[in-house]
FINU-280951 format. One line per field, with one value per residue (C-alpha): residue number from 1; x, y, z; residue in three letters. Coordinates in steps of 0.5 Angstrom, whole numbers. Layout:
BEGIN
num	NUM | ...
xx	X | ...
yy	Y | ...
zz	Z | ...
residuo	ALA | ...
REM end
This chain:
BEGIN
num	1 | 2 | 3 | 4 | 5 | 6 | 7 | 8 | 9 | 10 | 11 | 12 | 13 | 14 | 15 | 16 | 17 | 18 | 19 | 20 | 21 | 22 | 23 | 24 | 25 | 26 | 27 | 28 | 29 | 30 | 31 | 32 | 33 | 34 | 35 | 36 | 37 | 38 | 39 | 40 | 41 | 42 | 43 | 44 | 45 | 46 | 47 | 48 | 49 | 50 | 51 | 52 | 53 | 54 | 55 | 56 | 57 | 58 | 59 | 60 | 61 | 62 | 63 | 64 | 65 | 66 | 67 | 68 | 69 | 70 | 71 | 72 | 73 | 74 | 75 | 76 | 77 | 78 | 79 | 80 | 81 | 82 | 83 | 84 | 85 | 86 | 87 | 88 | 89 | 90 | 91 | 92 | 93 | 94 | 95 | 96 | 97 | 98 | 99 | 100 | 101 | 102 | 103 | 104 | 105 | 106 | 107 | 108 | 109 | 110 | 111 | 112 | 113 | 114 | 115 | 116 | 117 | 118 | 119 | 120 | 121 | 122 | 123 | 124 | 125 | 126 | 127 | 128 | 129 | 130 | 131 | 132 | 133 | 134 | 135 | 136 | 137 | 138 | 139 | 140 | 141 | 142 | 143 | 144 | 145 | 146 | 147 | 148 | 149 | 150 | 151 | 152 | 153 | 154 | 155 | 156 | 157 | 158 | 159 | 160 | 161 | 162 | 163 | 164 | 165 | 166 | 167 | 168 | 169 | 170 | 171 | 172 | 173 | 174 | 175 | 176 | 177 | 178 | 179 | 180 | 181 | 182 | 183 | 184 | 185 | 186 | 187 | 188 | 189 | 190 | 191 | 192 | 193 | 194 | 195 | 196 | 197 | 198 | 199 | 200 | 201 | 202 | 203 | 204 | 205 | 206 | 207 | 208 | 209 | 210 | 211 | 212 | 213 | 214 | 215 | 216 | 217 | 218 | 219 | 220 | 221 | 222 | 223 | 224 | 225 | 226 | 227 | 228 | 229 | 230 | 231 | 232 | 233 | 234 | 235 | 236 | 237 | 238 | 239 | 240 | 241 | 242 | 243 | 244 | 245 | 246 | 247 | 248 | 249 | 250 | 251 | 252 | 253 | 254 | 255 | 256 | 257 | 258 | 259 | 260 | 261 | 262 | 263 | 264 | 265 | 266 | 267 | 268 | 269 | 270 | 271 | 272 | 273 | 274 | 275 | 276 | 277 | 278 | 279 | 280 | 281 | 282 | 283 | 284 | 285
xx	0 | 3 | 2 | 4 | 9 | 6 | 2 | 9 | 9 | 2 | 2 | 8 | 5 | -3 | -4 | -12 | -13 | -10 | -13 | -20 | -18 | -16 | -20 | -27 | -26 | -28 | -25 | -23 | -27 | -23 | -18 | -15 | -8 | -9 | -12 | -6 | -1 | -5 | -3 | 4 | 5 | 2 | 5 | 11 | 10 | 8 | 15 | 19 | 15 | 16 | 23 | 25 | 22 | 23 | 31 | 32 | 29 | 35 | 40 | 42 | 44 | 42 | 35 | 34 | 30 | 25 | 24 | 23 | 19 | 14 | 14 | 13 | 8 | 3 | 4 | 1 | -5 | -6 | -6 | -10 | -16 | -15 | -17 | -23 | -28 | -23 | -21 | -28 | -30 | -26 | -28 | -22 | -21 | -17 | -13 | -11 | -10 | -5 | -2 | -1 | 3 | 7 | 12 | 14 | 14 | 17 | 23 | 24 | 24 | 29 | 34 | 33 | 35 | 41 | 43 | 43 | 46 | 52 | 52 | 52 | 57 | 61 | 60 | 58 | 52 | 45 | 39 | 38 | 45 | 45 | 39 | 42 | 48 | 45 | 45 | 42 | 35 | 29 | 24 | 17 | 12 | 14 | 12 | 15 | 14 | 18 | 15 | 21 | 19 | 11 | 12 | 10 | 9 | 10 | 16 | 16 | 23 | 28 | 35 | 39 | 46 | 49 | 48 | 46 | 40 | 37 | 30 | 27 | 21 | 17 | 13 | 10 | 7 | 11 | 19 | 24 | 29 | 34 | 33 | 27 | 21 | 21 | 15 | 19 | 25 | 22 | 18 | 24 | 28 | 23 | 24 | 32 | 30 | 25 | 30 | 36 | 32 | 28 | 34 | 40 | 44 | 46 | 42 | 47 | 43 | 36 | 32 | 27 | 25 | 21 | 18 | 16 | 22 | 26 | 31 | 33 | 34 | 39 | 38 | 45 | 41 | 45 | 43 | 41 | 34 | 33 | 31 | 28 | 23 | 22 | 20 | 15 | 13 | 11 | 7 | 2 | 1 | 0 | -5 | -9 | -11 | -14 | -20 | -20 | -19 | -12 | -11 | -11 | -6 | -5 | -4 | -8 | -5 | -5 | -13 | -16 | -13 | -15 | -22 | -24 | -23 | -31 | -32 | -26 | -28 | -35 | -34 | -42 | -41 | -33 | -36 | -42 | -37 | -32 | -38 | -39 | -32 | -31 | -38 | -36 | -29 | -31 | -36 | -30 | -26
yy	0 | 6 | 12 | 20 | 23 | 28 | 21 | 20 | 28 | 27 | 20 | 23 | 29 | 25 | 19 | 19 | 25 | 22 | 15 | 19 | 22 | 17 | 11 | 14 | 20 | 26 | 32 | 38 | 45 | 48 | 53 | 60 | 57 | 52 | 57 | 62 | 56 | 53 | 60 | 60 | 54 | 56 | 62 | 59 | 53 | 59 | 63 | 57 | 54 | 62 | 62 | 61 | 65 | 71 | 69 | 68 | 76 | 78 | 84 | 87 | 86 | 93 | 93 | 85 | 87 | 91 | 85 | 80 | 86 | 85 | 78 | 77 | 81 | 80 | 71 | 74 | 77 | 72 | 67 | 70 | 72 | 64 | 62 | 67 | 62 | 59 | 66 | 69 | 61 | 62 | 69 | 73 | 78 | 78 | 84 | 82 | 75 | 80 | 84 | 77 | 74 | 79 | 80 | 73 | 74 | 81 | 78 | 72 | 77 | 81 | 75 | 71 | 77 | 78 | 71 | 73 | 79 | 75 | 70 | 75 | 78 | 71 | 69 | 74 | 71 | 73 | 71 | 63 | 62 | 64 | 61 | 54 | 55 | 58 | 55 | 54 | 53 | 51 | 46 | 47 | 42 | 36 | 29 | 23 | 16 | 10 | 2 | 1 | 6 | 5 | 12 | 18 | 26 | 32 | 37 | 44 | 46 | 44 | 47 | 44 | 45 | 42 | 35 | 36 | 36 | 39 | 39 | 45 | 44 | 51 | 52 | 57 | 57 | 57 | 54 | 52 | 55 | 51 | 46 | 43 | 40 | 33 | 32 | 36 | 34 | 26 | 29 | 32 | 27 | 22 | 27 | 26 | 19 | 19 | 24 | 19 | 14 | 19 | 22 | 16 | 21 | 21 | 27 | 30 | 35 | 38 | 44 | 47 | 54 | 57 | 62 | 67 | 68 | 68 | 62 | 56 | 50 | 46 | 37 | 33 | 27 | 21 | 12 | 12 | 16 | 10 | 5 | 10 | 12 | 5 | 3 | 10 | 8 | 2 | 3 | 8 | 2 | -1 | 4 | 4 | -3 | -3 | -4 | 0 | 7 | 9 | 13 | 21 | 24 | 26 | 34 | 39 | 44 | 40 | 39 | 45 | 48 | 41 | 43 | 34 | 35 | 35 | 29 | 26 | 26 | 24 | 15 | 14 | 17 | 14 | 7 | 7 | 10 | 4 | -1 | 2 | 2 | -6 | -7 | -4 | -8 | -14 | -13 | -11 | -17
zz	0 | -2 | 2 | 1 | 4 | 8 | 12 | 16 | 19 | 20 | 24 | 29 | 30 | 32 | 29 | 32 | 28 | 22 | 23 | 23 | 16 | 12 | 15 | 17 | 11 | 16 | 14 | 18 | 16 | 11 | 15 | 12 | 14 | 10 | 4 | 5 | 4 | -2 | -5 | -3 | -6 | -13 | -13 | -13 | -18 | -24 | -22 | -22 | -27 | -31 | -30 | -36 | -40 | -36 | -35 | -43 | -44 | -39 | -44 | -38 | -30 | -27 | -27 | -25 | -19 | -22 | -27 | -22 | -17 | -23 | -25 | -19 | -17 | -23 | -22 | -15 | -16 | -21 | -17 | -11 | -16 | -18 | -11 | -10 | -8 | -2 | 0 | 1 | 3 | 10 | 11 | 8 | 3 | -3 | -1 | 5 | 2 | -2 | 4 | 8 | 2 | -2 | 2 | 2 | -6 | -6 | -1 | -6 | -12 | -8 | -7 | -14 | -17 | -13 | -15 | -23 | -22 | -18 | -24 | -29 | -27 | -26 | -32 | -37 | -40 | -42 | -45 | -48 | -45 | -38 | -37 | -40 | -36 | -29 | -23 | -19 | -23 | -19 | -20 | -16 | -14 | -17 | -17 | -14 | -13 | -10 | -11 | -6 | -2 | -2 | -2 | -6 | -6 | -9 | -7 | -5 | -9 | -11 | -13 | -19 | -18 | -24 | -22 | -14 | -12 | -6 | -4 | 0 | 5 | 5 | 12 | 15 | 23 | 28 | 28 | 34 | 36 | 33 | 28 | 25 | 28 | 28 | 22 | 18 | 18 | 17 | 11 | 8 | 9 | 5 | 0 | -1 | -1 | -7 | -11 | -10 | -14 | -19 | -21 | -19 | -15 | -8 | -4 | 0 | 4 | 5 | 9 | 11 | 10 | 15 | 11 | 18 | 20 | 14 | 16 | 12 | 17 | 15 | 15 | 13 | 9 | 13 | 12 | 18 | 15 | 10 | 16 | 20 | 14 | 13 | 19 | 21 | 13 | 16 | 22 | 18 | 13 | 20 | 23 | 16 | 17 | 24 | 26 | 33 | 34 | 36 | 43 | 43 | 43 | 49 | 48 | 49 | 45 | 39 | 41 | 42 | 35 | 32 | 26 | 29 | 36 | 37 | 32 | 36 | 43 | 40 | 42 | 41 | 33 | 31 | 35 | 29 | 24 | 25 | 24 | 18 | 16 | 18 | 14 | 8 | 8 | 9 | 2 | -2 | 0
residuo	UNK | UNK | UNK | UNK | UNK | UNK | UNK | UNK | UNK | UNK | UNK | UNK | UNK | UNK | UNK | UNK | UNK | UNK | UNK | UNK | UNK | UNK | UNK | UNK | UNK | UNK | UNK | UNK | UNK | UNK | UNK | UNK | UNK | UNK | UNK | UNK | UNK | UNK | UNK | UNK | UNK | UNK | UNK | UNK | UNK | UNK | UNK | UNK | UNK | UNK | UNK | UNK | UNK | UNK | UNK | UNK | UNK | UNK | UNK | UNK | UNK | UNK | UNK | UNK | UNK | UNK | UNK | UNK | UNK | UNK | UNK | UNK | UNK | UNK | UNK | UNK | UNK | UNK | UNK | UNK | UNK | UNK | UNK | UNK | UNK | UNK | UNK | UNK | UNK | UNK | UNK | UNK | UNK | UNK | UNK | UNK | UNK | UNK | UNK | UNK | UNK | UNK | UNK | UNK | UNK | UNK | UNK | UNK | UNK | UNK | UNK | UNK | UNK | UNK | UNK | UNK | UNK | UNK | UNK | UNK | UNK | UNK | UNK | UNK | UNK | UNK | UNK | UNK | UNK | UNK | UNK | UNK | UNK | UNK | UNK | UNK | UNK | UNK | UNK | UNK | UNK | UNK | UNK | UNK | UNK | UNK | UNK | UNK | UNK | UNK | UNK | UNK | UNK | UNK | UNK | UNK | UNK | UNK | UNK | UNK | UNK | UNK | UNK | UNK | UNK | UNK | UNK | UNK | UNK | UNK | UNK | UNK | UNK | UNK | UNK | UNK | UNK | UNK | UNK | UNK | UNK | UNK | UNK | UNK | UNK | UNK | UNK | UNK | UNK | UNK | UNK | UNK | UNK | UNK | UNK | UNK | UNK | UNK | UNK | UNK | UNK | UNK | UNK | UNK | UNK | UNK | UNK | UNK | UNK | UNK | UNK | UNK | UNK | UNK | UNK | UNK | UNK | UNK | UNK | UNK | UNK | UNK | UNK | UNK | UNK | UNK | UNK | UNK | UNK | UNK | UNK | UNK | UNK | UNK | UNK | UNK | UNK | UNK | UNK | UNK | UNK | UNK | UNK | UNK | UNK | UNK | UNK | UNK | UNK | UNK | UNK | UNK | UNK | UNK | UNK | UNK | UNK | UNK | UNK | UNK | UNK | UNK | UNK | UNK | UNK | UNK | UNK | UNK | UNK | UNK | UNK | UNK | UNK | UNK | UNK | UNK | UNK | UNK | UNK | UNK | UNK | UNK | UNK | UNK | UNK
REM end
């Protein structure tokens, strides 16, 4: 059984919760956390995705970040306007949506084009040829499977230096002090191991960005990530076969922001679900 990568930080942060999702299809309200992220991540695939034709334009280095400000900005607005139903669905505005966004993207802008400018004036390309000799170039959004792995999921970014790949996980929210939550850093870590294999190489590092402070948090990929995704791999398999409720996770942080948490304390309403879940099972076998 083949299960997405995100399943394995969603079973470490509450498996209850993920049980109740994938097993007994309840779904949380939708949240404008999560509509703020599916437009960040949008955002981010048209830009990476539009890069090409952007950097093949390029003539000169000193207007770069004019160019790459609006580039931006256009690709922003689109997408928010794309997402007009789920925005105003969680109760948010479009303009407010534009001002919690921007300045993520205006600070991507702002760094991409000093990444160019450093380029050209290292190597004296433009046009065409810069773009087929720039590094690093970004892929956004990729897909990627594994039949070894029982894996599969879709990367935030990568970075392409020549023949080294580095995946980035992009997350917004809180961050630790120091390092990366314990999640994120298994979910980027099964991203490593999918790359290896999709692209043959050996993934050296990973990072997971933290958007609200700005902060790259550095993961050096090691073997030992290998069996530890495997056996986190399958213990989910493991939970999406049972035939009793997990125990709750014992936090009432995670509770009290949780969209399931009535449903979750609900035994009368989960016990029938349940029932009805073993009855349609065994109809299918």
């Amino acid at each position: 059984m083949k299960i997405s990568v995100t399943m394995l930080s969603s079973y470490l942060y509450c498996s209850r919760k993920l049980f109740l999702e994938k097993v007994l299809k309840l779904r949380e309200p939708l949240k404008d956390s999560l509509v703020l992220g599916t437009v960040r991540h949008e955002i981010y695939d048209k830009i990476n995705s539009g890069e090409e034709a952007l950097v093949s334009l390029i003539t000169d280095k000193d207007h770069l970040k004019e160019l790459y400000k609006k580039s931006y900005l256009q690709k922003t607005r689109e997408v928010i306007i794309k997402n007009k139903a789920n925005i105003t669905k969680v109760k948010l505005d479009l303009s407010g949506v534009f001002q919690k966004t921007w300045p993520y993207m205006e600070r991507e802008a702002v760094e991409r084009a000093e990444n160019i400018r450093k380029f050209i004036e290292k190597n004296n390309l433009y046009g065409k040829e810069l773009w087929e000799k720039l590094t690093p170039k970004i892929i956004s959004e990729l897909r990627v499977s594994s039949d070894s792995l029982d894996l599969r999921g879709i990367v935030d970014r990568i970075e392409v230096y020549e023949e080294e790949y580095v995946p980035i996980e992009m997350k917004t929210g809180k961050a630790p002090r120091e390092g990366t939550w314990e999640g994120h850093r298994i979910q980027t870590a099964a991203y490593a191991l999918l790359l290896e294999e999709k692209f043959d190489t050996k993934i050296k590092e990973a990072f997971v960005q933290y958007l609200d402070i700005n902060e790259k948090r550095h993961i050096t990929i090691n073997p030992f990530m290998k069996e530890e995704i495997i056996e986190l791999v399958k213990k989910v398999q493991e939970l999406l076969v049972k035939t009793y409720l997990p125990a709750y996770c014992g936090s009432e942080a995670k509770c009290t922001k949780c969209g399931l948490r009535d449903k979750c304390y609900d035994e009368e309403t989960l016990q029938k679900l349940m029932k009805e879940e073993q009855k349609t099972s065994k109809q299918n076998i």
